[in-house]
NUDREN-186457 format. One record per atom (N, C-alpha, C): residue in one letter; x, y, z. Coordinates in pm, whole numbers, plus 50000, padded with zeros to 5 digits. Layout:
N
AXYZ;...
//
This chain:
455
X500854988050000;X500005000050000;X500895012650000;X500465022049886;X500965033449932;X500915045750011;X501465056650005;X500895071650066;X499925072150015;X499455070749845;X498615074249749;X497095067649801;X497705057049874;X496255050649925;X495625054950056;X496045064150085;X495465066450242;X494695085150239;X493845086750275;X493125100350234;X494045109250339;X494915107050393;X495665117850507;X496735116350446;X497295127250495;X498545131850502;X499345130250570;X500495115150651;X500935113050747;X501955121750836;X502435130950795;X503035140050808;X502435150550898;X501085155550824;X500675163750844;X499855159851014;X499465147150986;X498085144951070;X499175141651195;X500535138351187;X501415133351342;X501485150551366;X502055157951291;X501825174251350;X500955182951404;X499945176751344;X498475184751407;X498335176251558;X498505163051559;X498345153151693;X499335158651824;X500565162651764;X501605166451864;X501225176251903;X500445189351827;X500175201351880;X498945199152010;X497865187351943;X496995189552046;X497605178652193;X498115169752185;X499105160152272;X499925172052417;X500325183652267;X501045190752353;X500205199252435;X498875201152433;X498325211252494;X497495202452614;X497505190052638;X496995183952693;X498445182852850;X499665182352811;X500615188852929;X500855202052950;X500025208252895;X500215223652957;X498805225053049;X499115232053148;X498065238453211;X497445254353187;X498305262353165;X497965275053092;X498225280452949;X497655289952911;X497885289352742;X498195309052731;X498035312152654;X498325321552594;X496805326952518;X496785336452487;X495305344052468;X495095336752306;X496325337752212;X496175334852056;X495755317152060;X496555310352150;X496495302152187;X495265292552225;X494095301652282;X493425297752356;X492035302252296;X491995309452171;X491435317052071;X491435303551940;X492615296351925;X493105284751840;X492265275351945;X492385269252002;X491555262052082;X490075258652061;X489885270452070;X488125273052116;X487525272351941;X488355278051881;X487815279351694;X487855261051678;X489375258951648;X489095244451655;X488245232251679;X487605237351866;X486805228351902;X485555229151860;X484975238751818;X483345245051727;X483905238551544;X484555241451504;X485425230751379;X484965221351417;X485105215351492;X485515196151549;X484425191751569;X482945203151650;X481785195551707;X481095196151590;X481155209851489;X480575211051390;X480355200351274;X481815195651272;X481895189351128;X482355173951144;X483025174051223;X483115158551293;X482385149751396;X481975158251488;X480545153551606;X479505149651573;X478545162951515;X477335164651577;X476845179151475;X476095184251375;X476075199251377;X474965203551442;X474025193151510;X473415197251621;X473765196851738;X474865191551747;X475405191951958;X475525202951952;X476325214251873;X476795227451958;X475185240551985;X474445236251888;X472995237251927;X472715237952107;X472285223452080;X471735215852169;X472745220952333;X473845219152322;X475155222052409;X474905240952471;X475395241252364;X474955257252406;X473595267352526;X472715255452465;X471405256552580;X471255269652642;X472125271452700;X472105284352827;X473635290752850;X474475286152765;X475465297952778;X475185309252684;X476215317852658;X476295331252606;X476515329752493;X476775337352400;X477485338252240;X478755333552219;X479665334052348;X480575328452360;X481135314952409;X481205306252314;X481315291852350;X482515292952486;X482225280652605;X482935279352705;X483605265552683;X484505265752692;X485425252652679;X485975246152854;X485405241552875;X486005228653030;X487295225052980;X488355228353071;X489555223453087;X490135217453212;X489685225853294;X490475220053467;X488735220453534;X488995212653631;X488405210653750;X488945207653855;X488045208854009;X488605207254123;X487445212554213;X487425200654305;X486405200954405;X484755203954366;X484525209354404;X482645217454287;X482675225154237;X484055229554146;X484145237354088;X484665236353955;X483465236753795;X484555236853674;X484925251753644;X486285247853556;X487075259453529;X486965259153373;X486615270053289;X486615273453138;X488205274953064;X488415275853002;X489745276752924;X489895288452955;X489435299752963;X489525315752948;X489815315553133;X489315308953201;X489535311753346;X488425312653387;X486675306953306;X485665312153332;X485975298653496;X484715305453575;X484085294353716;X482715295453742;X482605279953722;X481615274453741;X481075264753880;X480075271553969;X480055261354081;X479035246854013;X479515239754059;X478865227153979;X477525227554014;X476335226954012;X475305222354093;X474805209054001;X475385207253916;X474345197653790;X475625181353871;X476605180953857;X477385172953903;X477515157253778;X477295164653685;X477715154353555;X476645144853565;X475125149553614;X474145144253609;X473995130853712;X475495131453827;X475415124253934;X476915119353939;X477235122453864;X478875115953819;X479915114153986;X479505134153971;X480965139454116;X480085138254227;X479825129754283;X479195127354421;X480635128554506;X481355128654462;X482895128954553;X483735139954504;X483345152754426;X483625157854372;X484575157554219;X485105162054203;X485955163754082;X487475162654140;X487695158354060;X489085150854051;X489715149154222;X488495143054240;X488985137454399;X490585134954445;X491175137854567;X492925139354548;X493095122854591;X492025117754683;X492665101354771;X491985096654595;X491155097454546;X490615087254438;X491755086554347;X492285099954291;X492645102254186;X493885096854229;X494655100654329;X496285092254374;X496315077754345;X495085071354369;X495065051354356;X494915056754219;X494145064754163;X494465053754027;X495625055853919;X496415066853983;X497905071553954;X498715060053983;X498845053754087;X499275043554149;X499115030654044;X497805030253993;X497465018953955;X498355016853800;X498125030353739;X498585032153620;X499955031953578;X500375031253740;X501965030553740;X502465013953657;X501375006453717;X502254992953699;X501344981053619;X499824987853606;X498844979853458;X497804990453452;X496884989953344;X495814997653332;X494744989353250;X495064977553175;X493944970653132;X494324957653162;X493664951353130;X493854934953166;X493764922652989;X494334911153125;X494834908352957;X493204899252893;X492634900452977;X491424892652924;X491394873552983;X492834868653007;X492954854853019;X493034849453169;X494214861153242;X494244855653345;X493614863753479;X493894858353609;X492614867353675;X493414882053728;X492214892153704;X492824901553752;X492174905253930;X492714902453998;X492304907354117;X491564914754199;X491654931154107;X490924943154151;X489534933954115;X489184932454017;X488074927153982;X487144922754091;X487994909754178;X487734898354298;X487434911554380;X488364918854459;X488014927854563;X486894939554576;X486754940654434;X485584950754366;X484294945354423;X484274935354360;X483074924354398;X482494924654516;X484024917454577;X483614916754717;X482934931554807;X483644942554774;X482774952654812;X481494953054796;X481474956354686;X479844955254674;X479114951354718;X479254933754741;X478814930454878;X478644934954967;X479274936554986;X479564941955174;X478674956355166;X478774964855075;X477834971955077;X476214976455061;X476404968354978;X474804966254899;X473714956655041;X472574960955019;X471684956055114;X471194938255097;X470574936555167;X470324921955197;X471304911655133;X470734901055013;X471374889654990;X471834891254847;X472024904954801;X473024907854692;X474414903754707;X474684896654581;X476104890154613;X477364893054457;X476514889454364;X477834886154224;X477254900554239;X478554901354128;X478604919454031;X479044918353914;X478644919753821;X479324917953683;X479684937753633;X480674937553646;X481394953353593;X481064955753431;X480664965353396;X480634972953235;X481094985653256;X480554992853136;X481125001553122;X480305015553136;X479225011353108;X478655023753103;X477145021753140;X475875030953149;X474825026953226;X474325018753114;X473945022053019;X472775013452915;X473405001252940;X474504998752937;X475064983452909;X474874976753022;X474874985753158;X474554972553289;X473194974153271;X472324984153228;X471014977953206;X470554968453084;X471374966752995;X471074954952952;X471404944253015;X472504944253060;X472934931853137;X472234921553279;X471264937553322;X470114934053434;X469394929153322;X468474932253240;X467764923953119;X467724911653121;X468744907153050;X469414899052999;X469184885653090;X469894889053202;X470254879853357;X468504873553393;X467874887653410;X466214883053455;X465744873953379;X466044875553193;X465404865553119;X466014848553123;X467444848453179;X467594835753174;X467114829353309;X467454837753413;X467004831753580;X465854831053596;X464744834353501;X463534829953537;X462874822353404;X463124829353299;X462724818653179;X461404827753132;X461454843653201;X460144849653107;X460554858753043;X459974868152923;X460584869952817;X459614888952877;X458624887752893;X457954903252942;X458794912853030;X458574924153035;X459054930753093;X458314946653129;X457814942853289;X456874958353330;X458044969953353;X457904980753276;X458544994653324;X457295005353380;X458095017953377;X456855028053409;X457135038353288;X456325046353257;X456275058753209;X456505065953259;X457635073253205;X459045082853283;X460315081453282;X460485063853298;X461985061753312;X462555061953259;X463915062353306;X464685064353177;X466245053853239;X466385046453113;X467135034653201;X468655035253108;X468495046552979;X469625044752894;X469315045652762;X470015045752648;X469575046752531;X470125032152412;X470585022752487;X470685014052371;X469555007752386;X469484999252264;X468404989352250;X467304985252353;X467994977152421;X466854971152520;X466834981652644;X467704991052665;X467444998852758;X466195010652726;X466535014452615;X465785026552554;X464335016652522;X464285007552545;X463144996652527;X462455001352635;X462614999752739;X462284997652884;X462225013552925;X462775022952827;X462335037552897;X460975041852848;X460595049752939;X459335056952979;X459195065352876;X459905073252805;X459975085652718;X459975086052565;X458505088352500;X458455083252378;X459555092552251;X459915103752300;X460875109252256;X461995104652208;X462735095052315;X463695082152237;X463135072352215;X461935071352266;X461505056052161;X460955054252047;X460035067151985;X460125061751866;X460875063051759;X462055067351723;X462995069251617;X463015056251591;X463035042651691;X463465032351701;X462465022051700;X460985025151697;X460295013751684;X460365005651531;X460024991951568;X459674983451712;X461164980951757;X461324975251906;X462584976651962;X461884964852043;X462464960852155;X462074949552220;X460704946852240;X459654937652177;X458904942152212;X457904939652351;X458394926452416;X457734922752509;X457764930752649;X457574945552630;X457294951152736;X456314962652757;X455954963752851;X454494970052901;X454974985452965;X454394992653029;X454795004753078;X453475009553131;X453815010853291;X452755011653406;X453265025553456;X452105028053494;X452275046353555;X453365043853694;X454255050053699;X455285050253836;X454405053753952;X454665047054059;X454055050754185;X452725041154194;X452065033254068;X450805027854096;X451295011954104;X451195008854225;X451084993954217;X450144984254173;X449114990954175;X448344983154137;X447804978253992;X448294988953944;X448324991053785;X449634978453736;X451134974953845;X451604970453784;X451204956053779;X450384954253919;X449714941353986;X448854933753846;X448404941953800;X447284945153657;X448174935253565;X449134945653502;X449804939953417;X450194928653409;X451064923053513;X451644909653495;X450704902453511;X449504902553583;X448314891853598;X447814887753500;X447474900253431;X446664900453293;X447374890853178;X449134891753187;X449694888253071;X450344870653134;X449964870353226;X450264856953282;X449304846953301;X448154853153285;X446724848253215;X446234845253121;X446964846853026;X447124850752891;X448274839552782;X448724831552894;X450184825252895;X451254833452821;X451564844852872;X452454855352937;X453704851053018;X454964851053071;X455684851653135;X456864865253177;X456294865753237;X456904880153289;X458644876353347;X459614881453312;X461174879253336;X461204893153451;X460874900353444;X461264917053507;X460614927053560;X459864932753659;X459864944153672;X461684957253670;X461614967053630;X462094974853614;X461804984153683;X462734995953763;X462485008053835;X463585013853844;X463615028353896;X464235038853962;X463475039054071;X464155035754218;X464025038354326;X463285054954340;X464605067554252;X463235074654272;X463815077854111;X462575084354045;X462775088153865;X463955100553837;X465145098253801;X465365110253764;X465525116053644;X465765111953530;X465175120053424;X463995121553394;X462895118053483;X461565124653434;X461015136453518;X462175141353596;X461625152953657;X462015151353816;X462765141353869;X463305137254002;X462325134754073;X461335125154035;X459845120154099;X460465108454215;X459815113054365;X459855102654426;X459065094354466;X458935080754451;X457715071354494;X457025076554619;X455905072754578;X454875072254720;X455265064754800;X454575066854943;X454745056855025;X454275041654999;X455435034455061;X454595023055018;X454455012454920;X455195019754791;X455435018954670;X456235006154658;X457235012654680;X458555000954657;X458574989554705;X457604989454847;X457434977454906;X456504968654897;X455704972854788;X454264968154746;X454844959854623;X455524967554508;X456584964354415;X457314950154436;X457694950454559;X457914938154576;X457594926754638;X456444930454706;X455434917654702;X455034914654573;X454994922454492;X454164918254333;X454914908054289;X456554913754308;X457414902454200;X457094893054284;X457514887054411;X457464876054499;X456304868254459;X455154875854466;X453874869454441;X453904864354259;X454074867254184;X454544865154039;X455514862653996;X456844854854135;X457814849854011;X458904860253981;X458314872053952;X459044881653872;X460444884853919;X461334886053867;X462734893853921;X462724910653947;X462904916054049;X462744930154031;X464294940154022;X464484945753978;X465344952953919;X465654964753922;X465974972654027;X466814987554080;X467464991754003;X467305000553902;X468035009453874;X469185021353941;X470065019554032;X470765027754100;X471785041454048;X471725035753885;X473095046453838;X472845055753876;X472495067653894;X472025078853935;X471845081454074;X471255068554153;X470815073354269;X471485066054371;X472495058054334;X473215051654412;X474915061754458;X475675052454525;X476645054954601;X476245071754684;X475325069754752;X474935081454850;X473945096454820;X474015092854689;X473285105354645;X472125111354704;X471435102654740;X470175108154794;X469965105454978;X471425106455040;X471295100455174;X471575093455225;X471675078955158;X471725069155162;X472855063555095;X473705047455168;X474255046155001;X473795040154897;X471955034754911;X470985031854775;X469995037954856;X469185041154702;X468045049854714;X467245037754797;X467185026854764;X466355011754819;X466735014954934;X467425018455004;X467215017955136;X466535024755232;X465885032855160;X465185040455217;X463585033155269;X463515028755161;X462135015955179;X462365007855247;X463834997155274;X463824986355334;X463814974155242;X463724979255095;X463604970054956;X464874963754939;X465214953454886;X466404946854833;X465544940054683;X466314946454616;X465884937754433;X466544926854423;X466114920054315;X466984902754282;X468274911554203;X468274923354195;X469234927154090;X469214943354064;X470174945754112;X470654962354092;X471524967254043;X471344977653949;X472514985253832;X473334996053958;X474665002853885;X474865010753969;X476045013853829;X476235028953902;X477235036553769;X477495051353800;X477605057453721;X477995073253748;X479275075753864;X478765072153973;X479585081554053;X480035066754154;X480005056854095;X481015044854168;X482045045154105;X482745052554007;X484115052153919;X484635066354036;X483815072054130;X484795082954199;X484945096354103;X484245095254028;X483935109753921;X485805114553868;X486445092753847;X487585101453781;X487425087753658;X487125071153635;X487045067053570;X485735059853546;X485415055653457;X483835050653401;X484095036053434;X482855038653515;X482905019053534;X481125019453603;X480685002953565;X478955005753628;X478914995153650;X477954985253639;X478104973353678;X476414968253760;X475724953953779;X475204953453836;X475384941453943;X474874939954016;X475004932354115;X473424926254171;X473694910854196;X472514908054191;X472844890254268;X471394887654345;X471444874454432;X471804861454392;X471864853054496;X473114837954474;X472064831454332;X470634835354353;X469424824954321;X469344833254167;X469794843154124;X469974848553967;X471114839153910;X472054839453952;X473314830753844;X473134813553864;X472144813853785;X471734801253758;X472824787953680;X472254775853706;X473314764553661;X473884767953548;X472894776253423;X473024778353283;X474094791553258;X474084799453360;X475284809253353;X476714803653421;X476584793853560;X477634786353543;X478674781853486;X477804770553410;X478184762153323;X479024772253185;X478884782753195;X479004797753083;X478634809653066;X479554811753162;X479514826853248;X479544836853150;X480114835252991;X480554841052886;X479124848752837;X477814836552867;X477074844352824;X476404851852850;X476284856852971;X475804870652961;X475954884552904;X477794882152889;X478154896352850;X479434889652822;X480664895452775;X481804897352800;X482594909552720;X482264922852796;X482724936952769;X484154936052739;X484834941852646;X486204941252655;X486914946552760;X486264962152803;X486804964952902;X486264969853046;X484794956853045;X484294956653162;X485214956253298;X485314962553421;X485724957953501;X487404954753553;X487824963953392;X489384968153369;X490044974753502;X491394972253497;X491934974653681;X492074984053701;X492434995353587;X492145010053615;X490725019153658;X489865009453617;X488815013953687;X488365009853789;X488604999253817;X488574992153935;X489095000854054;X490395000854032;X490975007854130;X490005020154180;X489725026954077;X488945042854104;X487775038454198;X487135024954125;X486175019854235;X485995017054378;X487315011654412;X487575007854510;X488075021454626;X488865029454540;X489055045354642;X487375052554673;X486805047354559;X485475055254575;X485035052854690;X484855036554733;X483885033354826;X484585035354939;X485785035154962;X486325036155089;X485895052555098;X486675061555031;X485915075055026;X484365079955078;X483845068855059;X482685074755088;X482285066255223;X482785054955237;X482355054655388;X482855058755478;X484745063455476;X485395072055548;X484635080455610;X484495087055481;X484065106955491;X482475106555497;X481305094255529;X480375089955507;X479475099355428;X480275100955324;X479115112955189;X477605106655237;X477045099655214;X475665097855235;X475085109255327;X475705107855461;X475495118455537;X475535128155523;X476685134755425;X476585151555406;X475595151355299;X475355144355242;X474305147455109;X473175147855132;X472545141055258;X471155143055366;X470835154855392;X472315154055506;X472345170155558;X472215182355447;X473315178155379;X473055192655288;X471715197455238;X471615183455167;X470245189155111;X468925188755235;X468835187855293;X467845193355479;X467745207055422;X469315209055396;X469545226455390;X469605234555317;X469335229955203;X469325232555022;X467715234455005;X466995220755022;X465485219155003;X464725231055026;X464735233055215;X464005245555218;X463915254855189;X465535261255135;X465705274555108;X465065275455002;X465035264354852;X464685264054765;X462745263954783;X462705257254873;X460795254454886;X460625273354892;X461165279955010;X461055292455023;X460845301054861;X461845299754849;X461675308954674;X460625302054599;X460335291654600;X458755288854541;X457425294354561;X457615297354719;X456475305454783;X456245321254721;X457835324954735;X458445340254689;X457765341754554;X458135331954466;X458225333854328;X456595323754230;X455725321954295;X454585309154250;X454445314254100;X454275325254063;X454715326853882;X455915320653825;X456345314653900;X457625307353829;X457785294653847;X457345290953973;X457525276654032;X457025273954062;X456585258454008;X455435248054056;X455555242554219;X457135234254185;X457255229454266;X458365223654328;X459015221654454;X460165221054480;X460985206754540;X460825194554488;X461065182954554;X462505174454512;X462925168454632;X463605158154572;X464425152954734;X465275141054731;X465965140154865;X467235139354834;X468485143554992;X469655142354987;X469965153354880;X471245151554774;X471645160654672;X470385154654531;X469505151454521;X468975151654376;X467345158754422;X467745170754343;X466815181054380;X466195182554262;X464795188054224;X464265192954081;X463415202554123;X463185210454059;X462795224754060;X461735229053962;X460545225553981;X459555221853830;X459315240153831;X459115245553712;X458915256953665;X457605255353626;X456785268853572;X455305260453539;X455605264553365;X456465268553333;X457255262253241;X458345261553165;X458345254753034;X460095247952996;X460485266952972;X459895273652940;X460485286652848;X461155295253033;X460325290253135;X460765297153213;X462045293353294;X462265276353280;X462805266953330;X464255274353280;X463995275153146;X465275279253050;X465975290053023;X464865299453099;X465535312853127;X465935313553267;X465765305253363;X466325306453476;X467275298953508;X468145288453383;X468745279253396;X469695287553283;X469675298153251;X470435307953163;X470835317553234;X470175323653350;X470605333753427;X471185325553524;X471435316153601;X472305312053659;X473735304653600;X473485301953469;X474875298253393;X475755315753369;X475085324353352;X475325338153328;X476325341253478;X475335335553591;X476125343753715;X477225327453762;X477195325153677;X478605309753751;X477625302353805;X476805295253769;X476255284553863;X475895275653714;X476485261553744;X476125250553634;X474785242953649;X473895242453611;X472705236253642;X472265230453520;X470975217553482;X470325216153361;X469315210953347;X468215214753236;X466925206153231;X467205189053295;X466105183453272;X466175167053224;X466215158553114;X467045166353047;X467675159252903;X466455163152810;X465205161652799;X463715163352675;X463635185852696;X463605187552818;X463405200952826;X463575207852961;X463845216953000;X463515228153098;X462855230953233;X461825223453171;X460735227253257;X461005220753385;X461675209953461;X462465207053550;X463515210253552;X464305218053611;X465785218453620;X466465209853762;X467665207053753;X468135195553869;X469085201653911;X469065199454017;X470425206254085;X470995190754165;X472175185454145;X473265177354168;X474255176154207;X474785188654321;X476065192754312;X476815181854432;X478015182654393;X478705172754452;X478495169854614;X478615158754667;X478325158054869;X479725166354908;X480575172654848;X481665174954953;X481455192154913;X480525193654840;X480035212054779;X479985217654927;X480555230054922;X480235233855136;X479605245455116;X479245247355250;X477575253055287;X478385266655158;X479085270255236;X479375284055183;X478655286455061;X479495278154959;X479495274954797;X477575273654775;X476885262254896;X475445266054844;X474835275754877;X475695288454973;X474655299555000;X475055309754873;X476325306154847;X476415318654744;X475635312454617;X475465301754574;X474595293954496;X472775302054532;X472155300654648;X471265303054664;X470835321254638;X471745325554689;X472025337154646;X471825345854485;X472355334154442;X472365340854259;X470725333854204;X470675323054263;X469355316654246;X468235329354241;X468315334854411;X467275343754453;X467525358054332;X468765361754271;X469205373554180;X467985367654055;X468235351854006;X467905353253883;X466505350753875;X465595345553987;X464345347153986;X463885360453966;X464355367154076;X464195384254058;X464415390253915;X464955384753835;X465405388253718;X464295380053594;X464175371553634;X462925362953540;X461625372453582;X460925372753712;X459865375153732;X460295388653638;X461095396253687;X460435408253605;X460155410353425;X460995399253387;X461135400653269;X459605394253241;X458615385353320;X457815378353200;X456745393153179;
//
């Protein structure tokens, strides 16, 4: 093969690589510098990405695109030197903040001496990973199978329910949102991603969140029917549909249903797990234990991606035994560099018991926020959520979006729920301190004052 055969320029394309290589060991830049940067990266989203991400991205900043370069603690930093207090928290990511110093040192450590695995022989972190989880997770949760990212451990919860029980149905609710591949985006609530994609799995149903009895309905009806139901599906509490929390009662009703039907039930945690809401699972708040729970975002320690679910002795049946291969085998499920991050995470958080500050904080976040609802009822519906996952319903998206614009304006990071506005979430990391949320509350109370007058 020749030069003649390749559409680049090898020359050219190792020069352009070294320049950006090189800007990745610098920490500060130069104004021309940093002007080259920012053109480039609108180049890059434009014509290589997305020419709707920088759209879509843009949302609520200014005319002037902001570029993320450094972070630290609840705070991102812009290329220009802009600051941002986090409140959105990578949609649950930095529950331990940003570039945590004990997380981030192990996995410096780790990288010193492997970072992937060879696939053949055993890697260890893996074994100890596991074993945590255990030890953490409630009742008689035991295996963990590691991936990579959320959709994929929710397929992998899927997957597991249909062989350990042998039924092929599957009850969700309207609202959820469990991920966007295939069988995940199957199982979400939100017809927005589902229909680009119909038909997609089709043996599943979708019951109003919070009604048990509606789900009681379902599986009866379709098991009457000679039906076999493999799954209920949930979020402990909803958060991309607006940070809805179950009724009383709910979760524990939920699981008399499966018990009474066989069914496997299935926690969704990415989001609401490793302490976010108080707790270190949202299930614990009920007293619930699922046959099988996802978990992700902010168990990598908000420095590497790792998710994974974990689930009872009576799921890994003779048939996964006998070929463990088939459920999954991610290339770089459960890799030791992430592992590691995993493992600083959880010690991190029971050390410094984040669950607890994320209670507390938000005790102290909630009301101030209920208050400005009272202040402001032309603007705000309503003010709910527990621990750090807060939502802020507007009575609507146009207002949601102008008040989620005036606080990106005064340094505060915040964002709809992925479809629109009209909920905004506030997420900011458990180690965010009071200070950081009064001056937060502060610009809050500026930009209401600033909306009301404008409508």
């Amino acid at each position: 093969m020749t030069q003649e055969d390749f559409k680049y320029d090898k020359k050219e394309t190792i020069a352009k690589l070294d320049e950006v290589l090189s800007y990745i060991k610098k920490d500060h830049f130069d104004s021309e510098t940093i002007k080259k940067i920012t053109n480039d990266t609108l180049e890059g989203f434009d014509n290589y990405v997305s020419p709707g991400w920088l759209k879509y991205r843009k949302s609520v900043s200014t005319d002037v695109a902001v570029l993320e370069w450094h972070d630290e603690g609840s705070i991102d930093y812009g290329l220009n030197g802009e600051e941002f207090i986090d409140f959105l928290g990578g949609f649950g990511i930095y529950t331990f903040g940003h570039r945590n110093k004990e997380i981030l040192e192990t996995v410096q450590a780790q990288l010193k001496h492997q970072a992937l695995h060879s696939q053949e022989l055993l890697d260890p972190l893996r074994s100890y990973l596991a074993k945590a989880v255990s030890d953490i997770t409630p009742g008689d949760l035991q295996y963990s199978f590691f991936t990579n990212g959320g959709a994929e451990a929710v397929e992998m919860s899927l997957k597991l329910a249909r062989i350990a029980t042998g039924g092929r149905w599957y009850i969700s609710t309207v609202g959820a949102f469990h991920g966007k591949s295939m069988g995940a985006i199957s199982v979400g609530g939100k017809g927005t991603y589902r229909e680009p994609y119909l038909p997609m799995v089709q043996q599943v149903q979708h019951v109003e969140y919070g009604n048990a009895e509606d789900m009681r309905k379902a599986i009866a009806n379709l098991q009457a029917v000679g039906e076999k139901v493999a799954a209920i599906i949930l979020e402990p509490v909803q958060g991309e549909a607006g940070i809805k929390l179950p009724p009383k009662g709910y979760l524990q009703e939920v699981r008399k249903i499966a018990d009474e039907f066989g069914v496997a039930l299935i926690f969704d945690e990415i989001q609401t797990g490793m302490g976010r809401t108080g707790k270190i699972w949202a299930s614990e708040w009920s007293g619930v234990t699922p046959d099988i729970m996802t978990f992700g975002k902010a168990f990598g320690g908000g420095i590497m991606p790792i998710t994974g679910i974990v689930f009872t002795k009576k799921m890994w049946v003779q048939q996964l035994i006998d070929n463990p291969w088939l459920l999954g085998s991610p290339t770089f499920g459960g890799n030791p560099l992430a592992c590691s991050a995993a493992l600083a995470a959880i010690r991190y958080m029971i050390k410094y018991d984040i669950p607890k500050q994320a209670f507390e904080k938000g005790e102290y976040l909630i009301p101030k926020l209920k208050e400005y609802a009272k202040k402001y009822p032309e603007l705000i519906q309503e003010v709910r959520g527990i621990g750090l996952m807060i939502g802020i319903e507007f009575n609507t998206t146009d207002i949601g979006y102008a008040v989620s614009k005036g606080l990106f304006s005064r340094g505060v990071m915040t964002a709809g729920t992925l479809v629109n506005a009209k909920t905004v979430r506030m997420e900011p990391p458990a180690i965010v301190t009071y200070e950081q949320i009064d001056t937060v509350l502060e610009r809050f109370g500026e930009t209401l004052e600033e909306v009301s007058k404008g409508l």
